[in-house]
N, C-alpha and C positions, 0 to 999 in steps of 0.2 A: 504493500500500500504506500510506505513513504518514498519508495521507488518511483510509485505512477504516480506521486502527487510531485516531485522533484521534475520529473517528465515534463508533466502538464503544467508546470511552471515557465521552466525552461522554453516548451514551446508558445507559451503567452508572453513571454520576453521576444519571441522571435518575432512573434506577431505582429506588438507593438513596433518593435525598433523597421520593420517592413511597412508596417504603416507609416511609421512615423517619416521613413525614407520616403514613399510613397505619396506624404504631403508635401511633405518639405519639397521632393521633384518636382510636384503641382503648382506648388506656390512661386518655383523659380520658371518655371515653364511661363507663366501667366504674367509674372513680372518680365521677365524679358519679351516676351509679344507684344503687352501694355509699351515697352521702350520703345520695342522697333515698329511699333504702328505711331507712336508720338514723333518718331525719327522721319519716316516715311512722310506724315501729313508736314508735319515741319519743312520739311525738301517740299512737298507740292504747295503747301503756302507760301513760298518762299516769294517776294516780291521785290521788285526792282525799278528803276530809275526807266522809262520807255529808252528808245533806243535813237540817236540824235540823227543819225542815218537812214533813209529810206532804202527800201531792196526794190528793185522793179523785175520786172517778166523777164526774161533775153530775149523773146519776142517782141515785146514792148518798152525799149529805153524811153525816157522822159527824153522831152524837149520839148521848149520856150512852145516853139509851135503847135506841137499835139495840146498842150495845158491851151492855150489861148482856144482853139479850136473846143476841145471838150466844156471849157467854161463856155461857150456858146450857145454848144449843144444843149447842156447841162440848164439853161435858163430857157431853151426855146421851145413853145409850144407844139413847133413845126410836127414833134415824133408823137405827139397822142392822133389818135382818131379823128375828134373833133376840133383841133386847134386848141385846145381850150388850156390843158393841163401840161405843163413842163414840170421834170425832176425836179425845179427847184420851187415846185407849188408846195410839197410836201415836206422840203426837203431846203428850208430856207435859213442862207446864213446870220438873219436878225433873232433866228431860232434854233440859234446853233447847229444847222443842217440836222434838224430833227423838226418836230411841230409841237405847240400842245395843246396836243387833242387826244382823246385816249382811242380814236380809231379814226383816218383822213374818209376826206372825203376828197374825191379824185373828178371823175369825170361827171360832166352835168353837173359842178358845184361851183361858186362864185362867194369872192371873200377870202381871208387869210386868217390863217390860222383857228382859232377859237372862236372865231368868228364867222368861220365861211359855214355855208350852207349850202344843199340840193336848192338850182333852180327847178321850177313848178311850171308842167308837168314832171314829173319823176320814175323812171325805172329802174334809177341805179342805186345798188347797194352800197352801205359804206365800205373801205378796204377792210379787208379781214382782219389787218393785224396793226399794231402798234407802230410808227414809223419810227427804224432806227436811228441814231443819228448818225451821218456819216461822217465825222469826226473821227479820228486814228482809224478808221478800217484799212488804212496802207496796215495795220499790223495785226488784221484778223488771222487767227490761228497761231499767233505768238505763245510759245510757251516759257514756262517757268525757267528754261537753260538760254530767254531772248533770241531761240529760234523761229524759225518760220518759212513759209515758201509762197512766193505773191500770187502762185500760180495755181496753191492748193490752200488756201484759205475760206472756211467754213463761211458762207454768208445768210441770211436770212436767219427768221428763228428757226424754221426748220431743217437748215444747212442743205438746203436743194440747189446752191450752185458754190461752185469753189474757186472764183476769183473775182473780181472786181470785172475784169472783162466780163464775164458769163453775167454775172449783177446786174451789170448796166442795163440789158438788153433786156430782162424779163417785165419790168412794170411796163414795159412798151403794149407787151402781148399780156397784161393783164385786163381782164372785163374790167372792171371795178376802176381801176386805177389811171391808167390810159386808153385803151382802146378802144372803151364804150363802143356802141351797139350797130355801127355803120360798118364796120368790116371783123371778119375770121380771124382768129389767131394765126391762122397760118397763111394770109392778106396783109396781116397790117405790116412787117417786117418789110415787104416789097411796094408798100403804100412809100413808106416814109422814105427808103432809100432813094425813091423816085422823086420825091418831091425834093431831094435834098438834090440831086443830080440836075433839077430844074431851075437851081437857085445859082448865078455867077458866082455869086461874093462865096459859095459854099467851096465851089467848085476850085476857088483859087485857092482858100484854105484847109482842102485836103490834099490838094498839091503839093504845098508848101510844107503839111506835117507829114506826110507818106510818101512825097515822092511824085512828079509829074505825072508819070506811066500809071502810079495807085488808083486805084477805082475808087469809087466810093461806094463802102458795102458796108453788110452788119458786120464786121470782124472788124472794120476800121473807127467804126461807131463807139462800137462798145472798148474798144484801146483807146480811144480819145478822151471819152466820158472818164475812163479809170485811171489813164495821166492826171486828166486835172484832179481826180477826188483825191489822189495821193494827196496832192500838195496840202491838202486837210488834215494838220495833224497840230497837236497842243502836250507839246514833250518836254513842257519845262513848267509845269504847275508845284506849287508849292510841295508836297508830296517826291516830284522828279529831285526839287532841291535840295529837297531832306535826304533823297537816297543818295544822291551825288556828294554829301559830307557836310550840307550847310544846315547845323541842329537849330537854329533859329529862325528856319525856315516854318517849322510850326509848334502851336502853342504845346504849354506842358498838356493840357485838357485833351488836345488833340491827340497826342502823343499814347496819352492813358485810353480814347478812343479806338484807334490803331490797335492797342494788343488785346481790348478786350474782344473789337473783331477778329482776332485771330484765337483768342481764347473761345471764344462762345461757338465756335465752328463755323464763320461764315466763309473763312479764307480752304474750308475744303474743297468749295467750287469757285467762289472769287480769288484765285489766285494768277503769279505770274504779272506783270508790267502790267496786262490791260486789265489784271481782276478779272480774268477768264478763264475759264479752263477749256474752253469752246467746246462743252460737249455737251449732250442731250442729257436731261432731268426728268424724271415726272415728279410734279409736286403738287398738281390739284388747284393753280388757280383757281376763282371763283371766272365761272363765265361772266360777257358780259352785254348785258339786256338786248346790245343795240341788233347783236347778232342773231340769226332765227334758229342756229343750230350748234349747239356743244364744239368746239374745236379742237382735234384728233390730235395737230402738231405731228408731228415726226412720224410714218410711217404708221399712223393712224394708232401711234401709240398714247398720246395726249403726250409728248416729251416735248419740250423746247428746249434750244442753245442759252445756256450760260450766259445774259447781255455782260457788256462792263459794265464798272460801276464807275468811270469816268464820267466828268462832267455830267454827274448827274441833277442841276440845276439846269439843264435845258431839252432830259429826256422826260419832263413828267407828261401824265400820269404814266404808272410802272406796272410792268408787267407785260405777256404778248401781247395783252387786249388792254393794255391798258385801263384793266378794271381798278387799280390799287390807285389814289388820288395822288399821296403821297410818300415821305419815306417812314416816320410812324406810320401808315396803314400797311405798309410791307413787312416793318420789324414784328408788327403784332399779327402778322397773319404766318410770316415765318416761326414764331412762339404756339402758335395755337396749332400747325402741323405736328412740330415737332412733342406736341403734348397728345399725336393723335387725333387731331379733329379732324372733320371732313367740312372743307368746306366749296367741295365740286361734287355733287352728288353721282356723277359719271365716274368720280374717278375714287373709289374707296384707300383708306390709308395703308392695305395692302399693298396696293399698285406703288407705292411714295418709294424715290429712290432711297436706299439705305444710308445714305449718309442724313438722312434728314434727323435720322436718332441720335445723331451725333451733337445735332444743335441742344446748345444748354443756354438758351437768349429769355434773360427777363428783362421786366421793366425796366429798371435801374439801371440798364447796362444801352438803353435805346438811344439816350441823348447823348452819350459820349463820342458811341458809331455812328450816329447823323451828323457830329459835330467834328470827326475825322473824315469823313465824306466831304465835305468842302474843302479840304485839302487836295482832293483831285481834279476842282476846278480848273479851268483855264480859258481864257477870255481871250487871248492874243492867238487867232488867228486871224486866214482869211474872209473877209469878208465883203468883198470888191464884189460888187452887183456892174456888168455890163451896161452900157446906156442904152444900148440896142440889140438886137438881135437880128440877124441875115435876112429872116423870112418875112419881117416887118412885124409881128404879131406883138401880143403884149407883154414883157420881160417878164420871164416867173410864170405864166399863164394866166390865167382870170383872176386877179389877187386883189383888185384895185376897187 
């Protein structure tokens, strides 16, 4: 008996000291995963100074003449349907080449910005989505190591074209936006280049940016349009200063801002120079009213691209649909996912990407991140509006 009780000792000593190994391994397993997932998001939070140099296509070098041409285009009603609506109806530099309206209103609309309106009779719907600003899109698809490729940059929120060329050319062949109800999607492409081949003054400055022998086609369109939106870029905002070594570039407040957006999780998708990680999310926006049907986004997944969060003092309202008014309505609608709500009834919290469990955003932490967010401002760019344009029409489209 005191044999088997010595035994049964000894083996509850083994037992323990195997447990006890058997925690202790658990517990180091779990603390070093907790490091190298902090190490990990740390490297993709990682944020920097934008980049002082633009990259261009090899098919498309900048020059004097293609910018002057694209700024043209870029203002001229000539490539909608109806005359009415040019890129820079929506997309206007007194609005920091964005609007604020939380959905445009494009063709058959008169008026600027927040102001404009469907003229009456009416069949058109408003745009679908919220207008980006074209502001740094020379550095859509920048990552966190300041790379990129000009030629494979994610654009829209649904990332359905991948450079600035491809960009240019699709509000053209949008219903809604440009092309209203007089010609086909696959007319209007061949409407405008005709019209533009009919115009002298066009004729001489596509010469001039492509070459005498160049045609004047949609390839040369959409490289002209994407010359000049480069030159759109605001890469020395108070924020660029601070990362470049000048610490009095922003306040302490701000500063305490700054990390607690990196603390609370917002930098696991706003990361990198533009605060993008340019990749698709689902997170359940709230629809919004203006639209007659729930919108899919991404492969009819409900996912959107990542916006920056640059100069966000000229993208309001936020979101695709610009349902969020403004950035308290964003921080507390980000708080209320991340606690589980549902506040798209299409998209249950299931669907929510996984990092959204990541976020730890309360109240107290809202005005510090709104108040480091003005640190990304920047006001010094281009803003040179044309006196004219080739076709004679009204600069900007019907804005007046």
């Amino acid at each position: 008996m005191k044999y088997i009780l010595q035994l049964i000792a000894i083996l509850l000593l083994c037992f323990s000291m195997l447990f006890c190994t058997n925690e202790k391994s658990k517990y180091e397993r779990v603390k070093a995963e907790k490091l190298q997932r902090k190490a990990n998001l740390e490297n993709l939070s990682r944020h920097t100074a934008l980049p002082e140099k633009i990259k261009y296509p090899a098919n498309n070098p900048s020059t004097s003449e293609k910018i002057h041409l694209g700024r043209l285009l870029f203002f001229d009603p000539i490539l909608s349907g109806n005359k009415d609506v040019a890129c820079a109806t929506c997309h206007h530099p007194s609005n920091g080449y964005a609007e604020f309206r939380d959905l445009s209103i494009g063709v058959n609309g008169k008026g600027f910005g927040s102001k404009r309106v469907f003229r009456q009779p009416n069949a058109i719907p408003f745009v679908k989505r919220n207008a980006h600003t074209i502001l740094n899109t020379a550095f859509n698809g920048i990552n966190t190591n300041n790379q990129y490729s000009p030629t494979d940059a994610p654009m829209f929120w649904d990332v359905r074209s991948h450079s600035l060329e491809e960009q240019a050319l699709e509000p053209i062949k949008a219903f809604e936006e440009m092309r209203g109800e007089q010609y086909t999607e696959a007319e209007i492409l061949d409407v405008v280049i005709n019209r533009l081949k009919a115009i002298p003054t066009y004729q001489t400055l596509f010469a001039a940016a492509f070459g005498g022998d160049a045609p004047i086609n949609t390839t040369h369109v959409g490289q002209a349009i994407a010359a000049f939106e480069r030159t759109l870029v605001t890469n020395n905002s108070r924020f660029d200063q601070y990362m470049r070594g000048d610490e009095s570039a922003i306040s302490l407040s701000e500063k305490e801002g700054y990390a607690l957006f990196k603390e609370v999780g917002c930098a696991n998708c706003h990361n990198g120079p533009m605060f993008s990680d340019y990749k698709v999310h689902v997170i359940g926006v709230p629809e919004n009213d203006k639209l007659p049907e729930a919108d899919s986004g991404f492969e009819a997944g409900f996912g959107f691209r990542t916006p920056t969060l640059r100069n966000l003092r000229f993208t309001a309202p936020y979101m695709h649909n610009g349902s969020l008014p403004n950035l308290k309505r964003v921080l507390e609608f980000y708080q209320d996912i991340a606690m589980g709500k549902e506040r798209n009834e299409a998209i249950p919290p299931t669907h929510f990407d996984p990092l959204i469990k990541d976020l730890k955003l309360s109240v107290k932490d809202m005005a510090p991140i709104i108040s480091f967010f003005n640190t990304l401002n920047d006001s010094n760019f281009d803003q040179t509006e044309p006196d004219s344009v080739p076709s004679g029409l009204a600069v900007g489209g019907d804005i007046r």
